[in-house]
C-alpha positions in Angstrom: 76.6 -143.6 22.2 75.1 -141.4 24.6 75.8 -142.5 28.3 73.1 -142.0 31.1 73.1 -141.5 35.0 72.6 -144.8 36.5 68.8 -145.2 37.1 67.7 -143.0 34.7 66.5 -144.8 31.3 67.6 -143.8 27.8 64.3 -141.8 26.5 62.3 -143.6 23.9 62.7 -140.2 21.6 66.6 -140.1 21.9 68.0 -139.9 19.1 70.6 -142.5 18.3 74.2 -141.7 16.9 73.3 -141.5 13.0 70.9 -138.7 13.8 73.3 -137.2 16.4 75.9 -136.5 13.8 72.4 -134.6 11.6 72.0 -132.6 14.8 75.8 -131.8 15.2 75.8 -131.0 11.8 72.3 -128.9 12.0 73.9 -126.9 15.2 76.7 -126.4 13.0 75.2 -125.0 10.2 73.0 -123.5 12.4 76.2 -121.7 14.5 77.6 -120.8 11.0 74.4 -118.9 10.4 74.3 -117.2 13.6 78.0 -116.4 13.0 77.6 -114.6 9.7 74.1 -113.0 11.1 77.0 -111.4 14.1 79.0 -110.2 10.5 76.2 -109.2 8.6 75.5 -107.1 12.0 79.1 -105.7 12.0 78.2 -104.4 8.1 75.0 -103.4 9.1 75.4 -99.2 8.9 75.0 -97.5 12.5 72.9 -94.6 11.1 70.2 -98.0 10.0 70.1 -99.2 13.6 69.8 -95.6 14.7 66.7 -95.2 12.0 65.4 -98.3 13.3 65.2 -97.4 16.5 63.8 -93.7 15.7 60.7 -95.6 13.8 60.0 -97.7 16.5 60.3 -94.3 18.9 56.9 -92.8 17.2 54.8 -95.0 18.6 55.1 -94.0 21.9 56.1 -90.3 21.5 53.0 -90.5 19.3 50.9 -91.8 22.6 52.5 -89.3 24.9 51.9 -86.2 22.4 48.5 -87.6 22.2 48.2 -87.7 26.0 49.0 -84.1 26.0 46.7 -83.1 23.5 44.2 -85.0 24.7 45.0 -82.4 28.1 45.0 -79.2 26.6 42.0 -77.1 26.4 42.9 -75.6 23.4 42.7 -79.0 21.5 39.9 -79.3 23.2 37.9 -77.0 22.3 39.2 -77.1 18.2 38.3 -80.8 17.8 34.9 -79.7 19.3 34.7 -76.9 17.3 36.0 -79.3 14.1 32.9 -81.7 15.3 30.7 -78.9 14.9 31.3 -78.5 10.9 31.6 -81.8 9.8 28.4 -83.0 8.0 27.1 -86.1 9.6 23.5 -88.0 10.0 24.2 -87.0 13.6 23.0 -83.8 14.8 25.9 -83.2 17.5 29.2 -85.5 17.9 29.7 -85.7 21.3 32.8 -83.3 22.7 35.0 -86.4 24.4 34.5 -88.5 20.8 35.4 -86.1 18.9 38.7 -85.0 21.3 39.1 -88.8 21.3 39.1 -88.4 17.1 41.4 -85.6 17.2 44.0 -87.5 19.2 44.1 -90.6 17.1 44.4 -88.2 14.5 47.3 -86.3 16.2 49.3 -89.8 17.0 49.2 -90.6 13.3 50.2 -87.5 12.1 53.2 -87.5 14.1 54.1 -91.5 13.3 53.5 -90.6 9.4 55.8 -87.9 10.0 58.4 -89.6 11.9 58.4 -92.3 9.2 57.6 -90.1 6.3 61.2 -88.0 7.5 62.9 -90.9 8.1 62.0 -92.8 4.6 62.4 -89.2 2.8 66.3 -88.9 4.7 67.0 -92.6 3.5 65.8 -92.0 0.0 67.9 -88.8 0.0 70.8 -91.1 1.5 70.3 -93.6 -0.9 70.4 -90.7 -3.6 73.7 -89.3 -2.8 75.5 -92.9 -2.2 74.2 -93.2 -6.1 75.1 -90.2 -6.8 78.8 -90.8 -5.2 79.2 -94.2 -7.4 78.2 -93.1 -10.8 80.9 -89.9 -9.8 83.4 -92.7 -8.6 82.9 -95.0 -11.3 83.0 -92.1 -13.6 86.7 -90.9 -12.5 87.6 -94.5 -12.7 86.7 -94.6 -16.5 88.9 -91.0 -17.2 91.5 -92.4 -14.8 91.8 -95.4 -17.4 90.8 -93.5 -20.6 94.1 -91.0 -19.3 96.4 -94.3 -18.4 95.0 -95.5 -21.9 95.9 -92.4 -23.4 99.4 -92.0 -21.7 100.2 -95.8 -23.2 99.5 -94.6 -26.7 100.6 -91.3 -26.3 104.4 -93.0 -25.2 103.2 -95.7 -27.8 103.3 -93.3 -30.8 106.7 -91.3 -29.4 108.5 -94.5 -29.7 106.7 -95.3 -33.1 108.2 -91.6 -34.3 111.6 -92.3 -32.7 111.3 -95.2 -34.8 110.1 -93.5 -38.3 112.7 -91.0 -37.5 115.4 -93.5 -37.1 114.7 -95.4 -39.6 114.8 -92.3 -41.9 118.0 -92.1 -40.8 119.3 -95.1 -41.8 117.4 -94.9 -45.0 119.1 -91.6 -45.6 122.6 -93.2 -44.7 121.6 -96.2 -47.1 121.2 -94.3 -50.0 124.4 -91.9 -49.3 126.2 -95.2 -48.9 124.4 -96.6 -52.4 125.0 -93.3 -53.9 128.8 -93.7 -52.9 128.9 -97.5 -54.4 127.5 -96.1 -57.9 129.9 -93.9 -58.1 132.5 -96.0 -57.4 131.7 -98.4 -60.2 131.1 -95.8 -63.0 134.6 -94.6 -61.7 135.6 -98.4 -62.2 134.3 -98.4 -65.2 135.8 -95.6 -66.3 139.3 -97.2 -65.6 
């Protein structure tokens, strides 16, 4: 049981012991989880992180090239002149909304293409580690096939070592029968 300072009262929402052992239990489980989430960290690839983190750049190298283009004269004066030929039931947009509309356009061209790299690198990534696999498992299955190979390879010289040995004692066999025949017709004979 929980002890308190004297004068302070035991809170009405304390929990008792039975509950105390769910909540040592919970942090626990809880600490276990935040343990493996440290591991699954550890496995987590560097160059993933390092993606992460060039996603998350865009945005704001998306607002600061848009700050700069929303500067230049140039872009100015082509998101004016862009205005100009679109059709709409205006007769003139504005030059600041349509600079404004060439910025937003800008900052998400360069987050698609930021993201649109980064997802075409990690696809090609993804490709090759696929790639690398099927070629690993691939030299696994010859490196078996060629150790199954070897086995009966060595397997059938011993099975014509054996043949020929056998031959040979088959051979002797019959030299020896031969020899036995012989002697009793020569027995026979006496």
């Amino acid at each position: 049981m929980m002890q308190y300072l004297p004068g302070l009262q035991r809170p009405k929402s304390a929990p008792n012991n039975a509950s105390m052992a769910g909540l040592d239990d919970g942090l626990s489980q809880g600490h276990r989880q935040a343990s493996n989430g440290v591991l699954m960290l550890a496995r987590l690839p560097l160059a993933k992180l390092l993606l992460l983190g060039v996603r998350q750049a865009a945005r704001p190298v998306s607002k600061v090239a848009t700050a700069a283009a929303a500067r230049s004269e140039i872009f100015q004066d082509c998101c004016a002149g862009a205005a100009r030929m679109m059709k709409s039931d205006r007769l003139n947009m504005p030059q600041e909304q349509a600079v404004q509309a060439g910025c937003v356009m800008v900052g998400e061209t360069v987050v698609f293409g930021v993201t649109g790299g980064v997802l075409t690198w990690e696809y090609h990534k993804s490709k090759e580690a696929e790639r690398q696999k099927e070629h690993m498992a691939r030299e696994e299955l010859r490196s078996e096939a060629l150790a199954g190979f070897e086995e009966l390879r060595l397997a059938l010289q011993e099975q014509k070592e054996e043949v020929a040995r056998q031959g040979a004692e088959i051979i002797a066999l019959r030299r020896r029968e031969a020899h036995r025949i012989k002697i009793r017709r020569v027995e026979k004979r006496i």
